[in-house]
C-alpha positions as CSV (number, residue, x, y, z in Angstrom):
1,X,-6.9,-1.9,-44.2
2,X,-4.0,-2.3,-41.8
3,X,-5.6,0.0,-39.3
4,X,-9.1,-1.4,-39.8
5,X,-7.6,-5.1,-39.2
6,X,-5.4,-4.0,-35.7
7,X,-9.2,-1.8,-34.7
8,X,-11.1,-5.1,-35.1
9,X,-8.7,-7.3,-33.4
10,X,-8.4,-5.2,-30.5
11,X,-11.5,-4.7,-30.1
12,X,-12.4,-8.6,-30.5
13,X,-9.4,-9.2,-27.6
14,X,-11.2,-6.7,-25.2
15,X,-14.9,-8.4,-25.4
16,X,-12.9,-12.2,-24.9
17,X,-11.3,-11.0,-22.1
18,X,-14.1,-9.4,-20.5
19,X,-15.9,-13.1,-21.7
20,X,-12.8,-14.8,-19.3
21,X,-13.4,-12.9,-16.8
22,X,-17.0,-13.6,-16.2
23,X,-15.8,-17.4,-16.4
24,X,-14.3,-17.7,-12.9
25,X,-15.8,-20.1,-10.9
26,X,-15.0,-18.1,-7.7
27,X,-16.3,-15.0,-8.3
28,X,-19.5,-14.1,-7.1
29,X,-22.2,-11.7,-8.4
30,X,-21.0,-8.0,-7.2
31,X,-22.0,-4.3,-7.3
32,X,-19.6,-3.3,-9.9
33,X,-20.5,0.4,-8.8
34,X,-18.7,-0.4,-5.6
35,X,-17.0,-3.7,-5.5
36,X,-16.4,-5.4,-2.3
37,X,-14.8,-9.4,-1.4
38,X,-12.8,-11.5,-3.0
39,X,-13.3,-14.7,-4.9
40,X,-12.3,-18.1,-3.0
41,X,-8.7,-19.0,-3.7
42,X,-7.5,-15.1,-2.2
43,X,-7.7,-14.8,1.3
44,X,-6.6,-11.7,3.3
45,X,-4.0,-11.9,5.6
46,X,-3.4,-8.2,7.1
47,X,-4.2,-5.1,6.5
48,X,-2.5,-1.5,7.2
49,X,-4.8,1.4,6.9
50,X,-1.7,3.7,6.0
51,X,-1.9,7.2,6.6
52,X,-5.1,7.3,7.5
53,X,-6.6,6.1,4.7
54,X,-6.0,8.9,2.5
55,X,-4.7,8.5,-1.3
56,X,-0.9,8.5,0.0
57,X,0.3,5.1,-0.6
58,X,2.1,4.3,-3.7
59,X,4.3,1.5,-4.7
60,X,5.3,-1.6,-2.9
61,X,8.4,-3.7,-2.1
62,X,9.3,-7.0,-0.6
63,X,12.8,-8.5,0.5
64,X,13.3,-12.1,-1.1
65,X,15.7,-13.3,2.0
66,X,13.7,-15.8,4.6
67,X,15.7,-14.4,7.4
68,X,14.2,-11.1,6.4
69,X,10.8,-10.4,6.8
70,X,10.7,-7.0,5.6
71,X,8.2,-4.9,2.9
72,X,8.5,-1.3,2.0
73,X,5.4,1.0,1.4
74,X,6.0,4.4,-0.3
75,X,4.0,7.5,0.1
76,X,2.8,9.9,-2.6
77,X,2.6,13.2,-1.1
78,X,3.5,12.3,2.3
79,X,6.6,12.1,0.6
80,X,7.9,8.9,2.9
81,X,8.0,5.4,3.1
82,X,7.4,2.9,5.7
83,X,9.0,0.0,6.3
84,X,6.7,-3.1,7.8
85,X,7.8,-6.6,10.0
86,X,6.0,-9.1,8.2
87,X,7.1,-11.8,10.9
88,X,3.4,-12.3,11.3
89,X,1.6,-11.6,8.3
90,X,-1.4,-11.4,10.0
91,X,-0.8,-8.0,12.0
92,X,1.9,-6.0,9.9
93,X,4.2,-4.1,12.3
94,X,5.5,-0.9,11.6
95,X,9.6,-0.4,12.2
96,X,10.2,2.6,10.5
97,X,9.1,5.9,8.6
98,X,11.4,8.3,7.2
99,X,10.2,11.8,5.4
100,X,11.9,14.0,3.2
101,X,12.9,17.2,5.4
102,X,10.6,20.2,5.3
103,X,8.2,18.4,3.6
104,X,5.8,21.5,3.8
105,X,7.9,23.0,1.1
106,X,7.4,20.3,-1.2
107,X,5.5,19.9,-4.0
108,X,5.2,16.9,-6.9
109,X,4.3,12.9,-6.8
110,X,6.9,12.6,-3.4
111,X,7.9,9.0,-2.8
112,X,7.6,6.9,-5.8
113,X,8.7,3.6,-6.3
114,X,11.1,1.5,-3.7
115,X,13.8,-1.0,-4.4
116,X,15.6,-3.0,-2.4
117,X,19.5,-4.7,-3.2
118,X,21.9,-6.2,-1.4
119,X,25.8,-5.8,-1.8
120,X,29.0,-7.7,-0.1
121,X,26.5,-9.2,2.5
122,X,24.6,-5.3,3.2
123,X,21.3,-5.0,2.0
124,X,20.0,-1.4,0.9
125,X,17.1,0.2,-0.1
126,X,16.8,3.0,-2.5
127,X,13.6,5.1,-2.5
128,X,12.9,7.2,-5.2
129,X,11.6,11.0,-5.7
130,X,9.9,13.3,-7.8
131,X,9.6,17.2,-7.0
132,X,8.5,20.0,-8.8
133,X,10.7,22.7,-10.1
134,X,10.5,25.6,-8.1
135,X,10.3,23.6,-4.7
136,X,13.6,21.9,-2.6
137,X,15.0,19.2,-4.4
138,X,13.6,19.4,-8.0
139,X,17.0,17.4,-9.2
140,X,16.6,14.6,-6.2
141,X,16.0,11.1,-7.7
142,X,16.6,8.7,-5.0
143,X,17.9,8.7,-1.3
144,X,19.7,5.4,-0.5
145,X,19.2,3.8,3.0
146,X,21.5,0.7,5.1
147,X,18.8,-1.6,6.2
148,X,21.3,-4.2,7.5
149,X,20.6,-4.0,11.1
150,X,16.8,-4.4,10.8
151,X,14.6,-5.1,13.0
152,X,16.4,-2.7,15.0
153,X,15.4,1.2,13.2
154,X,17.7,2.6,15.1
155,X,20.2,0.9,12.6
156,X,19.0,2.2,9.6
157,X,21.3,4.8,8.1
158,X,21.2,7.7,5.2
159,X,23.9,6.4,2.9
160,X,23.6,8.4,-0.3
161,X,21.4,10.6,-2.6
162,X,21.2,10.7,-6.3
163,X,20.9,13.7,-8.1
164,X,20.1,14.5,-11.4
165,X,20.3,18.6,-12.3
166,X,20.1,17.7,-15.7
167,X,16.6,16.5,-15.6
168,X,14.7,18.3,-12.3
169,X,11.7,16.2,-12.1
170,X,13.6,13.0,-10.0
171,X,12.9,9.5,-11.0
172,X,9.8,8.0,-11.5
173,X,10.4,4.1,-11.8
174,X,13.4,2.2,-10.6
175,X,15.1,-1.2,-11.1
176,X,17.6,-2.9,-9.1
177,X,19.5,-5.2,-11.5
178,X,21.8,-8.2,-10.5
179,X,23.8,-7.8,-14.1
180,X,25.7,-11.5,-15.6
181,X,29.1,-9.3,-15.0
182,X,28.6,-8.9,-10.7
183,X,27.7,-5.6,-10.8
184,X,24.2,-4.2,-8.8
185,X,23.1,-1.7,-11.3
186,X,20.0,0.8,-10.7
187,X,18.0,1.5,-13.7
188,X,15.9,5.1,-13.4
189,X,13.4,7.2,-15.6
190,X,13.9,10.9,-15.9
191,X,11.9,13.5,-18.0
192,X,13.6,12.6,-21.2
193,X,13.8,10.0,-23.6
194,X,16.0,7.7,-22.0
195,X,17.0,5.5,-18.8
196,X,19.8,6.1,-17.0
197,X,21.8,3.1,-15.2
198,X,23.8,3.6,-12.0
199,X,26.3,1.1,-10.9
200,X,25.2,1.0,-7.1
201,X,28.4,0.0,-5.5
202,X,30.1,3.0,-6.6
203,X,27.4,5.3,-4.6
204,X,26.9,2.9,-1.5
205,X,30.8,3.3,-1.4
206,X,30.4,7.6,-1.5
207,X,31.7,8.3,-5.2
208,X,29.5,11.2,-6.7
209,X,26.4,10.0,-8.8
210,X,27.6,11.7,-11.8
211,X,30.4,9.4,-11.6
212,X,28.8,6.7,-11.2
213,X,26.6,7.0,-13.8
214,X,27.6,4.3,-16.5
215,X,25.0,4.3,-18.8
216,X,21.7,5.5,-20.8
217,X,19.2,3.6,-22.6
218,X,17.4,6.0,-25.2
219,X,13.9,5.8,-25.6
220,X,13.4,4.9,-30.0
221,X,9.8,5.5,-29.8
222,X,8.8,8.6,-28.4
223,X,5.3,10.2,-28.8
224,X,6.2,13.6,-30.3
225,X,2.9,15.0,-30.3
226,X,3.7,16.2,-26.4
227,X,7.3,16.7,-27.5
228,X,8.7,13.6,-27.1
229,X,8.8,11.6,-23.5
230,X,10.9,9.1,-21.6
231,X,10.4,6.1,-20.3
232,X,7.5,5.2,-18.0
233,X,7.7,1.5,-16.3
234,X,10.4,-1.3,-17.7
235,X,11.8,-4.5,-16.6
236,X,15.4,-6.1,-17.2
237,X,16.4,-9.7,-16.6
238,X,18.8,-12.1,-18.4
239,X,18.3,-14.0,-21.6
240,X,19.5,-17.4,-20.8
241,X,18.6,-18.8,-24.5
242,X,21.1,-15.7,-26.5
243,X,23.5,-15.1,-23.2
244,X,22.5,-11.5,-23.2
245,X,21.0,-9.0,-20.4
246,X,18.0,-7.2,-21.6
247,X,16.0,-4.0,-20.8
248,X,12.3,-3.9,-21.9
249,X,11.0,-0.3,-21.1
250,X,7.5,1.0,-21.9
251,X,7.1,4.5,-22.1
252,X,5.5,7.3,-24.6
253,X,5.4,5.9,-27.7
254,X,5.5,2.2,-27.4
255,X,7.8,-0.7,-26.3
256,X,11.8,-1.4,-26.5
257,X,13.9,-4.0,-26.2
258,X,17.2,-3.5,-25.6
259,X,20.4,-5.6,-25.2
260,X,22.4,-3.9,-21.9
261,X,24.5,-6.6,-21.5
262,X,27.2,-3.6,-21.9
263,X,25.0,-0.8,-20.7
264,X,27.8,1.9,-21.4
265,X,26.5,0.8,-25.3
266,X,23.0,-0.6,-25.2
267,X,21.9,-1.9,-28.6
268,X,18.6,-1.8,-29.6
269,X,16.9,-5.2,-30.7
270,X,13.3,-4.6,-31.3
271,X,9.9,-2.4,-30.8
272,X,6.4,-3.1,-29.7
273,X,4.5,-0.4,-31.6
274,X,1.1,-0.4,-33.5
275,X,-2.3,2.2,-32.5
276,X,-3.0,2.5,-28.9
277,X,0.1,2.2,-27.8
278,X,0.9,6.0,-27.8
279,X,0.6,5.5,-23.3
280,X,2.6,3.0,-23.1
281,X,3.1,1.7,-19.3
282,X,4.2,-1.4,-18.0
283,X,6.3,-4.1,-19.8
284,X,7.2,-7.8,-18.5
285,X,8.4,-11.0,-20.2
286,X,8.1,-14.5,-19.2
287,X,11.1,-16.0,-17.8
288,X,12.5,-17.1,-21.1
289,X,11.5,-13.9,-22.9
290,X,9.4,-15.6,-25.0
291,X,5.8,-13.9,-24.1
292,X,5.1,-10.5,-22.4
293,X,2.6,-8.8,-20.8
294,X,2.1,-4.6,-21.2
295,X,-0.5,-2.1,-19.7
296,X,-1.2,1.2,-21.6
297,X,-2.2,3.6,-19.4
298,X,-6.3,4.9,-20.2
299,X,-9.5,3.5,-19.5
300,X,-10.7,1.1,-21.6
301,X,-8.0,-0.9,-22.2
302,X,-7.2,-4.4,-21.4
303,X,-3.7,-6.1,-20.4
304,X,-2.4,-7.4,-23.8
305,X,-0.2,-10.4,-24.0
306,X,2.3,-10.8,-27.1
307,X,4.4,-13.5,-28.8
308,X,7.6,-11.8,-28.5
309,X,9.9,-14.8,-30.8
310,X,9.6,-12.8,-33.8
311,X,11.2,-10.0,-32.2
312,X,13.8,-11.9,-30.0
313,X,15.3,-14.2,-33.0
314,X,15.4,-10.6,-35.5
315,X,13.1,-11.7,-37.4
316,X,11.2,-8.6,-37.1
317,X,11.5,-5.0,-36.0
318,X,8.3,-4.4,-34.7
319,X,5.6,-6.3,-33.0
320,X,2.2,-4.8,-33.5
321,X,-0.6,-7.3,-32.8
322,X,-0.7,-9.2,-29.7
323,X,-1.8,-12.8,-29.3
324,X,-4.3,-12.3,-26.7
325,X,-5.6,-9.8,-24.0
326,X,-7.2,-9.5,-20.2
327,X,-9.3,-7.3,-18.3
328,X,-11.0,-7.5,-14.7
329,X,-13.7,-5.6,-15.8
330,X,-13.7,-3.4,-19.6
331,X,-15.0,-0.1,-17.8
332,X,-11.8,-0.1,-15.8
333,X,-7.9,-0.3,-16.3
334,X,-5.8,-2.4,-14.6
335,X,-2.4,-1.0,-13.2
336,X,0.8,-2.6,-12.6
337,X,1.6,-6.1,-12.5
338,X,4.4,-9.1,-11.3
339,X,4.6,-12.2,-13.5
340,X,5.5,-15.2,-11.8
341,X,4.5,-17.4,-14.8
342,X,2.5,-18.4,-15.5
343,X,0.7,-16.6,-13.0
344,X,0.2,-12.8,-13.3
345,X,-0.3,-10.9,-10.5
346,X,-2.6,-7.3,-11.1
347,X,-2.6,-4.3,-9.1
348,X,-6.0,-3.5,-11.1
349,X,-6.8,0.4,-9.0
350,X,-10.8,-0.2,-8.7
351,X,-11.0,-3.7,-9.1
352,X,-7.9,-4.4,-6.5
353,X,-5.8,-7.2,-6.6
354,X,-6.5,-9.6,-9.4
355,X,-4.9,-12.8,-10.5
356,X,-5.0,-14.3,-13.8
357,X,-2.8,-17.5,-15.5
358,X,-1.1,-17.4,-18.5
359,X,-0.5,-21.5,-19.0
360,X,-2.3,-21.1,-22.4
361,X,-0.7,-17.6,-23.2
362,X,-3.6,-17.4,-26.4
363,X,-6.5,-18.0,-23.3
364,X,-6.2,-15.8,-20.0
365,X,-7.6,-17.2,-17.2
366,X,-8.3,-15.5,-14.2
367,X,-7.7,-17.5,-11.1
368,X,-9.1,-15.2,-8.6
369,X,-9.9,-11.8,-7.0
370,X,-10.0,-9.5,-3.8
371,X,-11.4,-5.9,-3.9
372,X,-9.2,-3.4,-1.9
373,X,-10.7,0.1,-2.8
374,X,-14.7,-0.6,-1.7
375,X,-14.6,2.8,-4.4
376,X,-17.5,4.1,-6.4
377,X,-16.8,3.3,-10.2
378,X,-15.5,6.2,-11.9
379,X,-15.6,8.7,-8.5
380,X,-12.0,9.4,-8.1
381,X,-11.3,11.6,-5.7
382,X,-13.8,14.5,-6.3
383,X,-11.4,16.7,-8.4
384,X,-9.5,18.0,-4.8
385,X,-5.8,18.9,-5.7
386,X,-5.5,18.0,-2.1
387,X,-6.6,14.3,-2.2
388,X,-5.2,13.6,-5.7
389,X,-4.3,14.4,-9.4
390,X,-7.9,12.4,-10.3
391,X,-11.0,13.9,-11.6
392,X,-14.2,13.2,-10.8
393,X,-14.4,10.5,-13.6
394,X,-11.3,8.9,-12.9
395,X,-10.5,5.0,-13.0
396,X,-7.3,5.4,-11.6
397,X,-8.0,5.1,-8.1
398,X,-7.4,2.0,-5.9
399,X,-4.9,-0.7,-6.2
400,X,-1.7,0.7,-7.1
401,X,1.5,-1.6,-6.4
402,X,2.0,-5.5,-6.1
403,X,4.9,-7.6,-5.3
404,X,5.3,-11.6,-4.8
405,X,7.6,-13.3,-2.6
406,X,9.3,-16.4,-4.4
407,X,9.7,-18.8,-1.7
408,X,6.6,-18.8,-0.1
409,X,4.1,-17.0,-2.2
410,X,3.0,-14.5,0.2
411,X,1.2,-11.4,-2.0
412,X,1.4,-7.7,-1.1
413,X,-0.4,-4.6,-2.4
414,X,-0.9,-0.9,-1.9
415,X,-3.9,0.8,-2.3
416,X,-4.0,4.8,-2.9
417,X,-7.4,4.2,-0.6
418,X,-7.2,1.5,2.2
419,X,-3.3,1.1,2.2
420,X,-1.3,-2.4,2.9
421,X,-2.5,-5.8,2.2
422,X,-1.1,-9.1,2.7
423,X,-2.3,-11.7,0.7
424,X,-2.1,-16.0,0.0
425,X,-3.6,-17.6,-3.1
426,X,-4.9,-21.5,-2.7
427,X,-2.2,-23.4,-4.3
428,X,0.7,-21.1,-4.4
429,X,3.0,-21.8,-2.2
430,X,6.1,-20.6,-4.0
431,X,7.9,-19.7,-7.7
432,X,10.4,-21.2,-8.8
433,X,10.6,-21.0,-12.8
434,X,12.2,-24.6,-12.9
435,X,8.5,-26.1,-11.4
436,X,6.8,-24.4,-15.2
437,X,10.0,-25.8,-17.2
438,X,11.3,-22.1,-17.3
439,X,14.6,-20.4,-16.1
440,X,14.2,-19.5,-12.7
441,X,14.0,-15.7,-13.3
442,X,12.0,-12.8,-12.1
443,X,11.9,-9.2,-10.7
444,X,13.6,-11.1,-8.1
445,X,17.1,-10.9,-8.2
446,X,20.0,-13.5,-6.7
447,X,22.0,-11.2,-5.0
448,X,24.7,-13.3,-3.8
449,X,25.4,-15.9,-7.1
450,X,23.6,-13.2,-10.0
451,X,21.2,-14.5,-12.8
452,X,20.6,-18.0,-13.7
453,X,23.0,-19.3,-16.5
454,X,21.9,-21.5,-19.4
455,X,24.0,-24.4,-18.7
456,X,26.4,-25.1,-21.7
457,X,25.4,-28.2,-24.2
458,X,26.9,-31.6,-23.7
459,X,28.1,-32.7,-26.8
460,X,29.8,-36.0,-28.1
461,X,33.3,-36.4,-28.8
């Protein structure tokens, strides 16, 4: 009966979110066989056509400083990234590329996921890798670059590389944390059922990875059908309300939640895991860690949105039925996303970016659109090895990374298809969490001061 009851709910979340959907006022009627536009509160700012248009371009990055102007565009199997002046958002200009050596030899996903940091007044950015056994730098998970003297690329410098023999397969998703003790710690997947953390002053300083390494978060929930699995996508960000740092991962098997506030002994506080979530993908809270938003990873299924106060007060081990759900369109799946509550902000592959609000976190409602692939529904990329890892059938094609800048809203986006995009959305000008009556926390890390601080309670003598 359990099962039946999660089946039915699910499947009564999907058809209301596919009912919100068709309730935006600015979307117009499209060919949903090869969607083109945008609705009315999403307008274009630039556009990159990077490498040529071919599926190379993975995830995205931004710099939060307003004296730097600065994004970062990986590429799959170019196995580079890019990094873009975004003085005038209008006309992106290109500073610098850098390519893994002998990339002829290579073989595997290439350049990831990108994160930037910035430590004793030097800002960094760490690019990660994934190769294949049996080709140059299988055990590679991230090259580390000095980005301090842009504009000038001339400037920018090789600092480190982290290796990982343990594991070949290099990391898949990264996070550069801004932990309540000082330290800039870098969060990475691997091919096993854990995270490992990094304390990134160590390496930017010279000391050997290994050494460096100061902690692993295991993954509780793996799926062991495939013989177990790691970590796919997670989040960490303080917990102003309980004083703790958390890490929220997704990966095979479901959700965790995890207090790293000593990440050398991570304690486990809580799951997500009920049917469907045997793909899990992405995971983000709200600011106060009170709501979340996750993405499994197959066609079909919508964004789901959970009530996470059970969980975070121990009432409960496990979460298993979420409180609402979202989808741009049912046929499709949407990718991954950046909540700036109570805004959520979609890289959606076919259906581009997509914006939906989360003000009434029991009612999605989307606040607009702009289709970035212009690619036949379900085409992929014609089953070529060459062009892509997607069949002929494939959804996952289009729109793959998003990132928000705080203080003036500005949107960008890669697409595996068309590239860069530079977006504004009518009305956002800016996050700050304190404007919502939230903490004022985010992917976005304070670099200089570290994460916002509930301030202690006045009380009477």
């Amino acid at each position: 009966m359990r099962r039946q009851l999660v089946i039915a709910t699910l499947t009564a979340l999907a058809a209301f979110a596919a009912s919100v959907r068709a309730q935006d006022p600015g979307v117009s009627v499209v060919d949903f066989d090869k969607k083109k536009g945008g609705s009315q509160k999403i307008h274009e700012l630039g556009h990159v056509v990077a490498h040529d248009g071919a599926w190379k371009a993975a995830d995205v990055e931004l710099e939060q400083d307003r004296n730097r102007p600065y994004a970062y565009l990986c590429g799959f199997v170019n196995f580079d990234f890019t990094i873009y002046d975004l003085s005038n958002p209008s006309a992106p200009k290109q500073l610098f590329r850098w390519q893994i050596d002998n990339p002829e030899l290579h073989r595997g996903i290439g350049a990831m996921d990108g994160k930037y940091f910035k430590i004793n007044g030097r800002y960094y950015y760490a690019q990660s890798l994934q190769f294949m056994q049996g080709t140059p730098d299988a055990d590679l998970g991230a090259v580390i670059f000095d980005v301090t003297g842009l504009p000038d690329p001339s400037k920018v410098k090789e600092v480190a590389r982290i290796r990982y023999p343990q594991s070949p397969g290099g990391f898949h998703n990264t996070f550069a944390y801004k932990h309540s003790d000082g330290r800039a710690l870098y969060f990475a997947t691997i091919n096993q059922s854990k995270a490992l953390v990094y304390d990134l002053e160590k390496i930017v300083k010279g000391a050997d990875p290994a050494t460096a390494l100061v902690g692993e978060v295991p993954n509780p929930t793996p799926f062991r059908q495939i013989g177990g699995g790691g970590y796919h996508d997670f989040y960490v960000g303080y917990d102003p309300a309980t004083g703790q740092d958390k890490f929220y991962g997704a990966g095979l098997g479901g959700y965790s939640v995890w207090d790293v506030t000593k990440p050398e002994t991570p304690k486990q506080l809580f799951t997500i895991t009920s049917l469907g979530m045997d793909v899990a993908h992405t995971f983000t809270p709200s600011p106060d860690g009170r709501y979340a938003v996750t993405e499994t990873e197959y066609q079909y299924t919508p964004l789901r949105i959970w009530d996470l106060e059970a969980g975070q007060s121990g009432k409960t081990q496990n979460v298993d039925i979420p409180i609402s759900a979202w989808t741009a369109d049912w046929r499709d799946l949407s990718h991954n996303h950046e909540v700036r509550w109570p805004y959520v902000f979609v890289s959606a592959y076919e259906d581009g970016l997509q914006v939906f609000n989360l003000k009434d976190p029991k009612h999605p409602v989307t606040e607009g659109h702009f289709y970035t692939c212009g690619c036949e529904h379900e085409h992929g990329f014609g089953g070529n090895p060459d062009n892509g890892w997607q069949s002929t059938t494939s959804v996952e094609q289009g729109a793959f990374g998003v990132d928000v800048r705080n203080y003036d809203g500005l949107v960008v986006l890669s697409d595996m298809r068309s590239g860069f995009w530079v977006f504004k959305m009518d009305g956002f000008t800016g996050w700050n969490g304190h404007d919502y009556n939230m903490p004022n926390i985010s992917s976005v890390q304070d670099w200089d001061h570290g994460p916002e601080k509930a301030k202690p309670k006045v009380t009477s003598e």
